[in-house]
Residue, then its C-alpha position, 0 to 999 in steps of 0.5 A: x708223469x702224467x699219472x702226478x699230473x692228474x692226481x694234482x689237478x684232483x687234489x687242487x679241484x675244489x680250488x680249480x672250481x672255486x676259481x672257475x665260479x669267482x669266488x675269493x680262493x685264497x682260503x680255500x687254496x690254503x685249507x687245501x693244501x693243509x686239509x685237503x689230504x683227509x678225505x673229509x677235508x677234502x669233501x668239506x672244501x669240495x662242498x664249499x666250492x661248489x655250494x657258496x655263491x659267487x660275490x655279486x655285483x651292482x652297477x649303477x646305470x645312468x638313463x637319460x629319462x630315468x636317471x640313475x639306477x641299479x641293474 
């Protein structure tokens, strides 16, 4: 049992660190689960995960001399 265990949680890594990193992974969750039993398939989605960069975020800050801006 604990053999089946750690061969999902192998199986679904790219997806596991694409979560960890904040990515979107319902794309990659799905190409997963369709491609990730081909090695290459698996090693494309590994390489996304891990390669793509994580949304970024601007959030506007008011400053009482400054006024607004963008940190």
């Amino acid at each position: 049992m604990i053999t089946l265990t750690a061969l999902t949680l192998l199986y679904f890594l790219p997806t596991i660190l694409a979560s960890s990193r904040g990515h979107g992974t319902g794309g990659i969750l799905v190409l997963n689960f369709l491609l990730g039993w081909t090695g290459i398939g698996w090693l494309a989605l590994l390489f996304w995960a891990l390669v793509s960069r994580p949304p970024c975020y601007c959030v506007p800050v008011y400053h009482p001399y400054y006024g607004w801006r963008r940190y």
